[in-house]
N, C-alpha and C positions, 0 to 999 in steps of 0.2 A: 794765465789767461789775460787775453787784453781788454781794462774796462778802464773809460768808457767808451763804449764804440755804440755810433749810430746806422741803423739804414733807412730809408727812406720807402715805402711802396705804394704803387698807385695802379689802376684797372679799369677802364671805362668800355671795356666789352663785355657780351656776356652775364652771367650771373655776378656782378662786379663784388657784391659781399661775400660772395663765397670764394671767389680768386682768391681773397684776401684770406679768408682763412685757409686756404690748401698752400699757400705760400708760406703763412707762418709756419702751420704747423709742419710742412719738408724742411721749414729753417732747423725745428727743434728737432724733427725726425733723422735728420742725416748728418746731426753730429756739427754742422755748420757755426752753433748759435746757442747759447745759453742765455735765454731772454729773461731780462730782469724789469723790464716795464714795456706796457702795451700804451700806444696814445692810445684815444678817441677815434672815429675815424670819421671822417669832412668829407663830403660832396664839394667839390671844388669844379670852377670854370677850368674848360683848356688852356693849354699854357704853349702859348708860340705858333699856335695852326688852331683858330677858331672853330671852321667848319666842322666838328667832330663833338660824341655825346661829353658830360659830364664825367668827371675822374672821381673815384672814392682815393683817397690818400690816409694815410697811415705813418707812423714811425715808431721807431724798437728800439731798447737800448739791450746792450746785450754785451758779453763777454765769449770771445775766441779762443782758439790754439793756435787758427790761423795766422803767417802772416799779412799783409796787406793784399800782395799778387795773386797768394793762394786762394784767398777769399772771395777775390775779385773773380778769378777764374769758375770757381766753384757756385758762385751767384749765377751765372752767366750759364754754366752747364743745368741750375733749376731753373731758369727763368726758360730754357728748352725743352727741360722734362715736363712744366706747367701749360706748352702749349704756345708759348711766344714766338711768333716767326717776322724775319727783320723786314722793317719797313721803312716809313721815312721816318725823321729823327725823332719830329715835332707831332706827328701823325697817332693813331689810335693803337691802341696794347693791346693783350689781353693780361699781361703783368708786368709789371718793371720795380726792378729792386737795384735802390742807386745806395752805394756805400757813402755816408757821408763823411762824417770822420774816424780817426780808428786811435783811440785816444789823444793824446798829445801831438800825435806824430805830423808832420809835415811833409808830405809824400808826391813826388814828381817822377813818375814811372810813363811807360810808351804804354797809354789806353787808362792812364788811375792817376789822378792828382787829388790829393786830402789835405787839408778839408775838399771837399768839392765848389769846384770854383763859383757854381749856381747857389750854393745855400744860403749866401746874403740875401739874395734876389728874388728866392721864390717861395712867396706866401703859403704854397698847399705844401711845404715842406716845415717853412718857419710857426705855421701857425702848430699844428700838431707836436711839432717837436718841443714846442713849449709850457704843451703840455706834461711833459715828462721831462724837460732838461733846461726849466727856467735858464738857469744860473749857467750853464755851462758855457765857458769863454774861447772862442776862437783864438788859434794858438798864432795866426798873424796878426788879426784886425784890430785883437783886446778886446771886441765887445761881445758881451753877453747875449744869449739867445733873444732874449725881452728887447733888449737895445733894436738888436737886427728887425724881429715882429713888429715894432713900432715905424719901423722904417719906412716898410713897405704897406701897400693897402693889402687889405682882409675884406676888400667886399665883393660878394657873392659867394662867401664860402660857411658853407652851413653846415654844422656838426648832425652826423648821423644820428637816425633816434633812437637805436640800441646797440649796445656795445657789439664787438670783435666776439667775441664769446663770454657767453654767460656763466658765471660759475668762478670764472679767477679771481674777479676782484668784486667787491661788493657796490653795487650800485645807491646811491641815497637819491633818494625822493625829496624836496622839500616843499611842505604845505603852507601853500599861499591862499586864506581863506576871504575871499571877496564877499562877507557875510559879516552882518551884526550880532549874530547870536551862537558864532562858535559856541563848544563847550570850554575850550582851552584857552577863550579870552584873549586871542591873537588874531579874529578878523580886522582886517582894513576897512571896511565900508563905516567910514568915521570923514563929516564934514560932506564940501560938495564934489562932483564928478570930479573936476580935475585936483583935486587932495587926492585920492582913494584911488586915482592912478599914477598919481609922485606915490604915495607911499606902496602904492605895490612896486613899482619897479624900484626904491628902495627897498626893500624886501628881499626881492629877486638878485638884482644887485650883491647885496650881502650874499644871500646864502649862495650864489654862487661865488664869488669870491673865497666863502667857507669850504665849496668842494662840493658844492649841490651837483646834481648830475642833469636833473630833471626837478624840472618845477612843476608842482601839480596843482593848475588854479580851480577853483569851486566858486559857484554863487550860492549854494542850499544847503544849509545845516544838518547832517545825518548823525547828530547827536542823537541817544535814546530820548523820545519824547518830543522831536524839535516838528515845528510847523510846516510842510511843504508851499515852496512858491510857484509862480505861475513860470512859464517859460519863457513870456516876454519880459518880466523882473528879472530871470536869469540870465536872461541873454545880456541885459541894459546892466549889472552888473560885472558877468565878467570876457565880454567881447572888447571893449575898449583896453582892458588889461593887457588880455591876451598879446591884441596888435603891439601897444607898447613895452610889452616883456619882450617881445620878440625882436623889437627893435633896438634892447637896451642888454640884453643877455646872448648870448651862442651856445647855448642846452636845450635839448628837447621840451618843450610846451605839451603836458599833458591836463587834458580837460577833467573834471570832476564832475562827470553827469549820467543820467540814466536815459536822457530825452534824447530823438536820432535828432530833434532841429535845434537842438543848441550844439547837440556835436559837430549836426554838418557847417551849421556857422562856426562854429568855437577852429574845425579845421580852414574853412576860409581866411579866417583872420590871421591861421599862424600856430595852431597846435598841431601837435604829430602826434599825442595818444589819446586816445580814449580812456577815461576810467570809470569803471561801472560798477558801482556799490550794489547792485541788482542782477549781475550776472546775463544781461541781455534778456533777461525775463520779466521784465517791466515796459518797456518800450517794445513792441515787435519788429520794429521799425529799423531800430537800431543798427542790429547784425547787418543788414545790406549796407548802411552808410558806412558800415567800418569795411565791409569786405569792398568796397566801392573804393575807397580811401586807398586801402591796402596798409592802412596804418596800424601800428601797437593797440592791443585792447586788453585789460586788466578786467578779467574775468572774475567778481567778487562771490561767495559762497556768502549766503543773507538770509537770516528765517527772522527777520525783526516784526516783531508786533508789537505797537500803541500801548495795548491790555498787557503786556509781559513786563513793561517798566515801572521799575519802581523808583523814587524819587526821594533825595536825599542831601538838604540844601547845602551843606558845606562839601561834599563829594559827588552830586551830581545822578543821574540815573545810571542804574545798573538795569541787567534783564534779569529773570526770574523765573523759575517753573518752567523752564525750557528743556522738554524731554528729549534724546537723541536715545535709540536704539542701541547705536555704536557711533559712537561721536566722530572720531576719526574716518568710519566706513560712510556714515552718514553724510560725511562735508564731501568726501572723496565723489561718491555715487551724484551727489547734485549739484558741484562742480561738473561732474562729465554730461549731464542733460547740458549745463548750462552751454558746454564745450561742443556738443553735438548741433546743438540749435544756432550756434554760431558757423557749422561747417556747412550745414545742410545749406545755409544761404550765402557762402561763398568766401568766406572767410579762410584765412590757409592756416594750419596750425604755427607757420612759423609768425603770424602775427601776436599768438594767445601766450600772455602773461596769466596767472592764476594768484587769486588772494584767497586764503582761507577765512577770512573774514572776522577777524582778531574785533570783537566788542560788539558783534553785530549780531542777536540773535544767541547770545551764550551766558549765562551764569559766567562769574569770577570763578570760578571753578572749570567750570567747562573752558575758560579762556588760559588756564594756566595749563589744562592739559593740552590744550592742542599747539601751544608752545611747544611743549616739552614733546611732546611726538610727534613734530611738524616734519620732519625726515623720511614719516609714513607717507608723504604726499611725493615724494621725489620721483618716483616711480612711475607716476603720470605723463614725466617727460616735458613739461612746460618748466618755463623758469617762474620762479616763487616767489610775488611780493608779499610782506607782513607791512601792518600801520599799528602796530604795537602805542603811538605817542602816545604820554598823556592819558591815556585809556583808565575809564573808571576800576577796571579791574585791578591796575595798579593801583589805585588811589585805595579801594575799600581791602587791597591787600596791606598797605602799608599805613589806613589811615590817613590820607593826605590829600590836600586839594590839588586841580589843574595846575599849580602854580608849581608846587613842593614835587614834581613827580620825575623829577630828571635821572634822579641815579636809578630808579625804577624803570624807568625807559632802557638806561643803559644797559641795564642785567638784562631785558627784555630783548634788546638788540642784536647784543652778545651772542645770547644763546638761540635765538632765534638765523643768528647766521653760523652758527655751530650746528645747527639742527639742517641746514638747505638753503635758508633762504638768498636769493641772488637780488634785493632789491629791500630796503627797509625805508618806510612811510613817516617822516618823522617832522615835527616844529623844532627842534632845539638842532638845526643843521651843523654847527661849529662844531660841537660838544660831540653831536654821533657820528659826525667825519671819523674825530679822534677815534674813537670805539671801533668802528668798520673796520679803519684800515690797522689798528691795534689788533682786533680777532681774524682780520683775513692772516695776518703776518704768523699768528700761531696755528689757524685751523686749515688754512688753505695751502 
């Protein structure tokens, strides 16, 4: 087989996310294509003919049996099965799938030249393919994929806010706490306004650098026991962030709130999900602005009470006396109200992410089983984020303050992406990159 071979795809007709999945998967269904990395996929400007919508773009890397001509033809025969009918060059798709290069090769055929002559040149090609094929060196030009992406401009092209498909590879969350009273001792709100947005977008920064997927900002502490603030302190904390993450990162901006008016502002300035540690049963409000939005929303499973924390100065509060029926049936059952109250007001299920709500409302007990049985919730059909970080349950497991709680997290991670989960919640981003894609390489 031949690796490493690129292709290129893009669709601005139609249900444009889903092109893109019916096109991979005929790649892998009819034997074309043994795909070994999926990019991100980009909302990209038109490219050569303005007047036409936005393009989603994509690239693959993959291994053949094909050779060059064959693959070419074969591309060209799905790209008709999918629906494609010929137009002008520059003009609007409903799929195109361009072979970029086909390893080493250097290829001048009637209708196929490889590398492809445009891939210096074009941003919604160069930016994604960078995501998967940094280092790979054009076999005439000598320079590296990163060389070329630097070349060209990347502005207007915004990374989609949830993956190709759920479930391949594990997505990381990383928690950026615009808060003085974290539990984990890693909020920013340190000094005046403009410190506390350098160092968020240093933050941001790093963890994507580290392999962040999605930053998740917060202005409110949902530590057990922590003080609620008003919504204009939240907003004055993390609306300025927002804007300037967005303007310094190219990953999904997801908000950390239960209010619909910090969401709806938090989405004007530049976030694309909602996260709701309340399951949309706190706000009523909420549900419409997300179904409004049409944005991601992390539907959280929560039985926290004030009275249920117990307090424990070198490790932090725990919860306590927290009865469940059936622990596992119990989160399930009020996840699906919370799932239902979100549909009834417009919300489409392919927005709802589900958290079973790892420290919220459970005993270190109750927290270790719904790890270990978190595979019970798959069945729901939503893709599963865990916030395992740092979490008191590891601490009063292991003994250990916020600080000491990292290989704890790991084991936490691990297993928790061996159990379902398709998204892990995490502060120590470097560290649980390594871990993800460690247990995707074995479980997935």
């Amino acid at each position: 087989m031949t690796d490493p071979l690129f292709l290129s795809l893009g669709t601005n007709l139609g249900d444009r996310l889903q092109n893109l999945r019916q096109a991979v998967t005929a790649l892998e269904h009819e034997g074309l294509l043994t795909i070994t990395a999926i990019s991100p996929v980009y909302e990209t400007p038109p490219w050569g003919y303005e007047a036409q919508p936005a393009f989603l773009n994509l690239c693959l890397a993959g291994r053949t049996t094909l050779p060059p001509a064959g693959l070419l033809a074969a591309v060209k025969k799905l790209e008709a099965q999918l629906g494609r009918v010929p137009g002008d060059r520059w003009g609007p798709r409903l799929i195109d799938i361009d072979i970029l290069a086909y390893a080493e090769a250097v290829v001048a055929l009637e209708g196929l030249t490889l590398p492809h002559p445009g891939l210096p040149l074009r941003p919604f090609v160069l930016v994604p393919l960078a995501d998967i094929a940094p280092r790979w060196v054009h076999p005439e030009t000598g320079r590296d994929v990163l060389a070329m992406r630097a070349a060209v401009s990347s502005e207007g092209i915004r990374r989609w806010p949830v993956p190709l498909f759920w479930g391949r590879r594990t997505e990381v969350m990383g928690i950026l706490n615009v808060t003085p009273d974290s539990f984990s001792g890693d909020g920013v709100l340190v000094g005046d306004g403009a410190a506390v947005v350098a160092a968020a977008v240093a933050q941001a920064e790093a963890f994507v650098a580290a392999g962040a997927d999605v930053i998740d900002i917060g202005g409110e502490s949902t530590r057990p026991g922590s003080v609620p603030v008003s919504a204009e302190a939240e907003m004055a904390r993390v609306l300025p962030v927002i804007r300037a993450v967005r303007q310094a990162v190219n990953v999904p901006i997801s908000v950390d709130t239960y209010r619909a008016e910090v969401a709806e502002a938090a989405l004007e300035a530049g976030a694309a999900w909602v996260n709701d540690v309340w399951g949309l049963r706190m706000d009523p409000r909420l549900a419409g602005v997300v179904a409004a939005a049409g944005c991601p929303v992390v539907v959280m499973h929560n039985r926290s009470q004030p009275k249920d924390v117990a307090q424990e100065q070198r490790l932090g509060g725990r919860y306590v006396g927290i009865h469940y029926e059936d622990l596992i049936g119990d989160i399930r059952r009020e996840l699906q109200a919370s799932i239902d109250l979100g549909l009834a007001q417009g919300i489409r299920p392919g927005q709802i992410i589900i958290d079973p709500g790892l420290g919220f409302g459970k005993t270190v007990a109750q927290n270790v089983q719904l790890l270990r049985d978190l595979n019970q919730l798959k069945s729901m059909g939503f893709p599963i984020l865990i916030g395992p970080s740092r979490k008191s349950f590891i601490g009063y497991t292991l003994n250990l303050p916020p600080e000491d709680r990292l290989e704890g997290t790991a084991a936490a991670v691990a297993i928790g992406i061996d159990r379902g989960a398709d998204i892990v919640r995490v502060h120590d981003v470097a560290a649980m990159v390594r871990v993800a894609r460690m247990t995707d390489r074995i479980v997935r």
